[in-house]
C-alpha positions in Angstrom: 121.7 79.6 105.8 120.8 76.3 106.0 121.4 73.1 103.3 117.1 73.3 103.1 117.0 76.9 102.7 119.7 77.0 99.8 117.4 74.7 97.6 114.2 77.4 98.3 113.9 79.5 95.2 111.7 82.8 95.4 110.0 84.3 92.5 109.1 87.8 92.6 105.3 87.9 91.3 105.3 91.6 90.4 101.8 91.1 88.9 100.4 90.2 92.2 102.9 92.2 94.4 104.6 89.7 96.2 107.2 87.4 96.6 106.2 83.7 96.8 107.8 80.1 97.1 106.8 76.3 96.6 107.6 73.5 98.5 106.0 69.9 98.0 103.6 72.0 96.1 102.6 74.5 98.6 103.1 78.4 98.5 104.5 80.5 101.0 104.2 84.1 100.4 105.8 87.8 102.0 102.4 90.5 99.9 103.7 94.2 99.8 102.3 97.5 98.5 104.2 99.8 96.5 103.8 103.3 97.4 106.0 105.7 95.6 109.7 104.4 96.6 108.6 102.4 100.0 108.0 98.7 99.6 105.2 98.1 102.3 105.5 94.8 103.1 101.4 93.7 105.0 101.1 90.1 104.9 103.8 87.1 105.4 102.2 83.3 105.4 103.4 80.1 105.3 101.1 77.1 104.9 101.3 75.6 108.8 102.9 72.2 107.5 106.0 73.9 106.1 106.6 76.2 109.0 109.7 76.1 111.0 111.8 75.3 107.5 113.5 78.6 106.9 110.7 79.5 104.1 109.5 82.5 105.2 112.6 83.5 106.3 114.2 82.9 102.6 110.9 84.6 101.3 111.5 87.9 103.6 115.2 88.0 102.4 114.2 87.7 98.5 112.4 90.7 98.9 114.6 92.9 101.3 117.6 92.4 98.3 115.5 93.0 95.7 114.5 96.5 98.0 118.2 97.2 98.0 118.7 96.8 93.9 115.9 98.6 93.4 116.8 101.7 95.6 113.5 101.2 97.6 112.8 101.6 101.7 110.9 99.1 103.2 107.8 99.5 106.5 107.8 96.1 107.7 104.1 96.4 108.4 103.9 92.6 108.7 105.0 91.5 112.6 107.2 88.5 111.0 109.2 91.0 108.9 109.4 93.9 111.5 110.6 91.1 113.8 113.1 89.6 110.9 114.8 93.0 110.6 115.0 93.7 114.5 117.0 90.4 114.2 118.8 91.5 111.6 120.1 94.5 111.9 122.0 95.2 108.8 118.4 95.3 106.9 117.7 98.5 108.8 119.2 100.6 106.7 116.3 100.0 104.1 113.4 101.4 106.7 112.7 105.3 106.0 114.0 107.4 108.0 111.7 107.6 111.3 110.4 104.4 110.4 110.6 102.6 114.0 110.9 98.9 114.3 109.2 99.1 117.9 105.2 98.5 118.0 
């Protein structure tokens, strides 16, 4: 983890079902659908001007460790976060099982 990435705080905006941070006033956001005990995370974005920063990344982890505390499985619908996870294979214990990363 980067020095940038340590100052990104993510919020967990159950009320809208996702996980969201700002930077210089601009949100970045990882949307997911809870279905029974799968988080089904669809839709990853961060505004073009704050992309290469580690956001989305810090975003995607926020909400894989709050999958873990909870006891939930995660379908990385969204390419980013499928891709995320192939990188990171330790997350992979949180897909259900015959959930494949390959698409």
């Amino acid at each position: 983890m980067s020095a940038g990435e340590a100052a990104i705080e993510v919020r967990h905006n159950a009320a809208a079902s996702r996980f969201e941070a700002t930077v210089e006033g601009r949100t970045g956001v990882a949307a997911y659908r809870l279905v029974g005990n799968v988080m089904r995370i669809h839709h990853t974005e961060v505004p073009r001007e704050l992309a290469g920063r580690g956001i989305a990344g810090a975003i995607v982890r926020a909400a894989l460790a709050h999958a873990e505390a909870n006891g939930l499985k995660v379908e990385p619908w969204c390419s980013y976060v499928r891709a995320y996870m192939q990188r990171h294979p330790e997350t992979q214990r949180l897909l259900p099982d015959g959930f494949s990363l390959a698409r």
